[in-house]
Steps between C-alpha positions, in 0.01 A plus 500: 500500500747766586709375160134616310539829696833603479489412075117718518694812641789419298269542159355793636773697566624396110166610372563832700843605380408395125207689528728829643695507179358776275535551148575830364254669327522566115253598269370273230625524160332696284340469151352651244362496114463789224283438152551757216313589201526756308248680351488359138548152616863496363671397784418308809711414738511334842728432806507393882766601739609342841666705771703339772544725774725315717750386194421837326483370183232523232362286205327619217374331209316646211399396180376773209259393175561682162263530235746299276436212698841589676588459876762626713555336864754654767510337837755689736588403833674794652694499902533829617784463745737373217413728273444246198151350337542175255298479205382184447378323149329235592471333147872458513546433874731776524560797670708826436630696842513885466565803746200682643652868405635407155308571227264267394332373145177416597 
């Protein structure tokens, strides 16, 4: 009987100090989605974009519809605190790093 005690108390106290670990707060990441069109109906275009707030980096992927029956994609995932974003083509599986205050071709 006191062996069922003692390991009762002991499991309580464990549940205790787990439970007086706390977490630190961090809000959730955040997202988002644009749709263009322009007047005409010449171009539309689309994108969503991801913020992580903790990681401060962003993803952003668009895709744009010509009347030619053309499309462009761009998918950019950019990290603040290094100063560099990656373009990535997904059709080829590849990606192309690039500085954050260098000019860009997009």
């Amino acid at each position: 009987m006191y062996a069922a005690f003692t390991l009762f108390v002991f499991i309580c106290l464990t549940a205790t100090t787990h439970a007086d670990h706390h977490q630190p707060c961090h809000a959730p990441n955040m997202t988002g989605f644009m749709n263009v069109l322009s007047l005409k109906g010449e171009l539309k275009a689309f994108g969503a974009f991801t913020y992580d707030s903790m990681g401060k980096k962003l993803r952003f992927r668009s895709n744009e519809s010509h009347p030619v029956n053309t499309s462009v994609g761009l998918d950019v995932l950019m990290f603040f605190d290094e100063g560099i974003f990656y373009e990535i083509d997904s059709k080829n599986q590849s990606c192309e790093k690039k500085h954050c205050n260098a000019p860009s071709t997009l």
